[in-house]
N, C-alpha and C positions, 0 to 999 in steps of 0.2 A: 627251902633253899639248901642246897650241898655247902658242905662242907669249903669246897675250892672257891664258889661263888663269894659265901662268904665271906672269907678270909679275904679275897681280893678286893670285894666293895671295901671291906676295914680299912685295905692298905690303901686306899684307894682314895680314900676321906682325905681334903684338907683339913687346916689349924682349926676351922670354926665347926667342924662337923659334916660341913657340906660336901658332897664327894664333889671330888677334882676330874674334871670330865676330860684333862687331856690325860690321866692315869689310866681312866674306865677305857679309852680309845685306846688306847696301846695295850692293855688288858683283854679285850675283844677282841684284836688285829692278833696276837699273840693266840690266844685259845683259838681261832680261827685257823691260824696255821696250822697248828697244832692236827687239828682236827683231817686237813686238806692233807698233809703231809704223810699220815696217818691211809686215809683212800692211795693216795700214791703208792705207795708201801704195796696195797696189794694190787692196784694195777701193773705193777713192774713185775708181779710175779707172772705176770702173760707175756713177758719181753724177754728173751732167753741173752739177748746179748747187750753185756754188761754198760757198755759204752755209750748203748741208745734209751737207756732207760729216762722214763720221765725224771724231775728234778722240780722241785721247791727251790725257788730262789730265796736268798734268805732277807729277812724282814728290810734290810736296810737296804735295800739296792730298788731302786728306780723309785724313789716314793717322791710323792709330791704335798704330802701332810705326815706330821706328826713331827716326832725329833728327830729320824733322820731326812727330812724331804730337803731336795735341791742339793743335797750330796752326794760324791761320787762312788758309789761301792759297787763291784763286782754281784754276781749273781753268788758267790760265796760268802759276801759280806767282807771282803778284802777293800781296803780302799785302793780309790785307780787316779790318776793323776787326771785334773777337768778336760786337759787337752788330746788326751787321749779314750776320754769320755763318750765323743758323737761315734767315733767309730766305733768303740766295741758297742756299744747300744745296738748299733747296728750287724753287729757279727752274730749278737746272741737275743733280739728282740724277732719277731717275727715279721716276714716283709709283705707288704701287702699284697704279692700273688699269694701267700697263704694264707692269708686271711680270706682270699675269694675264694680258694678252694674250699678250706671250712664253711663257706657260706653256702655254696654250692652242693655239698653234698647235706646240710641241715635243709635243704630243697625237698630231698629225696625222701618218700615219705616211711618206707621203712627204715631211716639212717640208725634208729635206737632199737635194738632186739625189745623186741617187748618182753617185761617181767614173766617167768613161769606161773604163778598167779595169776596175771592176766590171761595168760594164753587157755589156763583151762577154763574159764568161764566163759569162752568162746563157743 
């Protein structure tokens, strides 16, 4: 077990010993980020212009479990007033022709360059 794991199972214990499983989830959700955020990082280095770069939204915005779910916060974790909530969701969620195109081109049967690894055991 590392180090980090550790220390967080600890933090992570209720009074009786037992760990506190809504701690471990937002522990998880966090290191997850963490991780995603991290891939991001070097996919934007193939993106030359500043403004189209990918983005991690941050933990609190659009959740539907944990401590912040059913609250309103921006994709920077700003809070947004509820009534002005359905719309930006909709400025900055993705609309369902993009969804079809994503689906459309996961059709295509080269749409993932294959690993160089793969390629020479070809």
């Amino acid at each position: 077990m590392s180090v980090v794991s550790k220390a967080a199972t600890t933090s992570a214990r209720g009074r009786n010993g037992e760990p506190d499983k809504s701690k471990l989830n937002e522990l998880a959700r966090s290191l997850y980020r963490q991780e995603i955020v991290k891939l991001v990082e070097r996919l934007n280095i193939f993106i030359p212009e500043r403004d189209r770069q990918l983005k991690v939204p941050d933990l609190k915005f659009n959740r539907r479990i944990g401590m912040y779910a059913h609250q309103h916060f921006t994709v920077d974790g700003e809070s947004i007033d509820a009534a002005q909530y359905p719309a930006y969701l909709e400025s900055v969620l993705p609309r369902p022709e993009d969804v079809a195109i994503v689906h459309d081109i996961e059709k295509e049967p080269d749409w993932i360059e294959p690993k160089k690894a793969d390629s020479l055991q070809q």
